[in-house]
C-alpha positions in Angstrom: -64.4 -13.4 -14.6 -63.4 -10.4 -13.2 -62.1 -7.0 -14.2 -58.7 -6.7 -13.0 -56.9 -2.9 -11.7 -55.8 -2.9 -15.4 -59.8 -2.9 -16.6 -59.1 -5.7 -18.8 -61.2 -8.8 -18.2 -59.5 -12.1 -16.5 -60.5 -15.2 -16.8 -59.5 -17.3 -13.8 -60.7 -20.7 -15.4 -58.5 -19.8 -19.1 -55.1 -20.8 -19.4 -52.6 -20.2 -22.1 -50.4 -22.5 -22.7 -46.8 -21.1 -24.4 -44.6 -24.6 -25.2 -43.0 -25.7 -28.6 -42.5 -29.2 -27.5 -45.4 -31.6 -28.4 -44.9 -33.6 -26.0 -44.7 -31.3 -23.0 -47.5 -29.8 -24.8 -49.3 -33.2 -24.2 -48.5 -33.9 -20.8 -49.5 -30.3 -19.8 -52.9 -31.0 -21.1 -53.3 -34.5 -20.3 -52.2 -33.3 -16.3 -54.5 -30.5 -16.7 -57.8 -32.6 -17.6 -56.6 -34.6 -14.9 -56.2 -32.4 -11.6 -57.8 -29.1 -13.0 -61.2 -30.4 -15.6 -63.0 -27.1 -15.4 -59.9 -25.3 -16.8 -59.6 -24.0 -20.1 -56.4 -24.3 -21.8 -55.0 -22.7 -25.2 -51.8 -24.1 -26.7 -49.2 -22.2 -28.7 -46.1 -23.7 -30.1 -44.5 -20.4 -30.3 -43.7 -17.1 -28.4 -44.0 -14.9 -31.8 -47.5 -13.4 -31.3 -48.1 -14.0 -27.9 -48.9 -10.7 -27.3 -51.0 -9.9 -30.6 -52.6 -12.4 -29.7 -53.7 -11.1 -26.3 -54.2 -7.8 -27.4 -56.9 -9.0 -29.4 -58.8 -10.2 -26.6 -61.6 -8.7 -24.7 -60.6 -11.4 -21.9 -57.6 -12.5 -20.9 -56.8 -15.7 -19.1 -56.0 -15.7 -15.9 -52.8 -18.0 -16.2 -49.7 -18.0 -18.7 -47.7 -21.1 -18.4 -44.6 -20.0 -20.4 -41.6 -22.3 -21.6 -38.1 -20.6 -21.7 -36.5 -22.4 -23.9 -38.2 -21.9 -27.6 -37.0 -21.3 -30.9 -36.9 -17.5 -32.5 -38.6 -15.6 -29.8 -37.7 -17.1 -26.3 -39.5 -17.0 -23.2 -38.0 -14.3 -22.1 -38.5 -12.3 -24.5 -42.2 -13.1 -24.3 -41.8 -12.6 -20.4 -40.6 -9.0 -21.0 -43.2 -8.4 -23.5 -46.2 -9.2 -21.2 -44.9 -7.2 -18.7 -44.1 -4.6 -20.8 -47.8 -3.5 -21.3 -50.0 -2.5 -18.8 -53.0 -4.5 -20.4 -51.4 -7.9 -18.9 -50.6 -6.5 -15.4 -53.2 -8.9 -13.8 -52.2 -11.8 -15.7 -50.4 -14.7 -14.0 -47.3 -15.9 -15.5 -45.8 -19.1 -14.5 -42.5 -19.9 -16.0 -42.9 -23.9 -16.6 -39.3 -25.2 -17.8 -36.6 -27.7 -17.7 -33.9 -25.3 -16.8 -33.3 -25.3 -13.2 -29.7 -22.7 -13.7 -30.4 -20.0 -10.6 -29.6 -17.5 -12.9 -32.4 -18.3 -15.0 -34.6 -18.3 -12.0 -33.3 -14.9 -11.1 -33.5 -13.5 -14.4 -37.3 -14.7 -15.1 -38.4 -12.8 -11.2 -36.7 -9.6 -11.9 -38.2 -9.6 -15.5 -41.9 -10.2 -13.6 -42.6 -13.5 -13.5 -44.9 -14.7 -10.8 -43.4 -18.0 -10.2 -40.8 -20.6 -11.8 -41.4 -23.9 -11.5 -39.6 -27.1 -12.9 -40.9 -29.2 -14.9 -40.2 -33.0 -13.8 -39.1 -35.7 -16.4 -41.4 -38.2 -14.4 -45.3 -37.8 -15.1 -47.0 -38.3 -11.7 -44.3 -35.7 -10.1 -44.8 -33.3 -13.4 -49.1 -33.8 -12.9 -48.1 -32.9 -8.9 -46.3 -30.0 -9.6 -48.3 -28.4 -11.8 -51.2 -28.5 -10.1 -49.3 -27.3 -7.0 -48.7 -24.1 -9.3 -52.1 -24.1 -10.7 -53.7 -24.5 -7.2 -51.6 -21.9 -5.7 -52.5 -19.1 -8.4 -55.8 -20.0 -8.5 -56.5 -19.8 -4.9 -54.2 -16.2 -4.3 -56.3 -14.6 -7.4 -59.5 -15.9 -6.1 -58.6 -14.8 -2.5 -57.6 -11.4 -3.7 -60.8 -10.8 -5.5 -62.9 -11.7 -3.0 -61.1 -8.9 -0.7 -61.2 -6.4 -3.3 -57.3 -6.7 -3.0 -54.2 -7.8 -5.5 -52.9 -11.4 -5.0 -49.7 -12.3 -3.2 -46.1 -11.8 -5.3 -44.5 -14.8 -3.8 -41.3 -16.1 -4.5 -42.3 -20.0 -5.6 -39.4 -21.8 -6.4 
């Protein structure tokens, strides 16, 4: 753990978890366990409270994986509201969806996400991919800790 620019404490082994659908839900934690054991992930069905939630929190985890595509409020919506506050300025958030539209993908970088990745109907190529975006995060954050620096804003399609 860390104290990020922001002062809030981040938590490079916590990640939370934002999908409604149990059984993406599943496969995100059974992939997890799998390629990632030491990492700690929260689940939440639903973007409403997202950011209560957070806001309550003396640490933060280092990693949001966000679904777009929710019912009431949407991952945009939580998208904006994270990087609406200052607080969550160090926190990583991965959009993780099924939509592959380029306009969505356009629309989740200019509202601040730090990478959108598909999420594969196949297991093995879903487990591969999101450890590639796990890996990737992990590796930039602890990288630009170590040189007293920000991580990389790359554009990870």
């Amino acid at each position: 753990m860390s104290p990020g620019p922001a002062g809030r404490e981040v938590d490079l082994g916590r990640v939370l978890v934002v999908e409604d659908s149990p059984e993406d839900a599943e496969a995100i934690e059974r992939a997890l366990r799998h390629t990632h054991p030491d990492l700690r992930p929260e689940f939440t069905t639903r973007g409403e409270g997202v950011v209560d939630l957070l806001l309550e929190r003396e640490v933060l985890p280092g990693l949001v994986l966000l679904d777009l595509n929710m019912p009431g409020m949407s991952g945009h919506a939580v998208l904006a509201a994270l990087r609406a506050r200052t607080e969550f300025a160090d926190v990583t958030v991965v959009v993780f969806t099924s939509s592959t539209s380029p306009a969505e993908v356009d629309a989740c970088y200019a509202a601040g996400a730090d990478s959108y990745v598909y999420k594969p109907v196949n297991f093995t190529l879903f487990r591969t991919v999101l450890k590639g975006a796990v890996d990737y995060w992990q590796d930039s954050r602890a990288a630009g800790q170590a040189d007293g620096g920000t991580e990389p804003s790359p554009s990870v399609k």
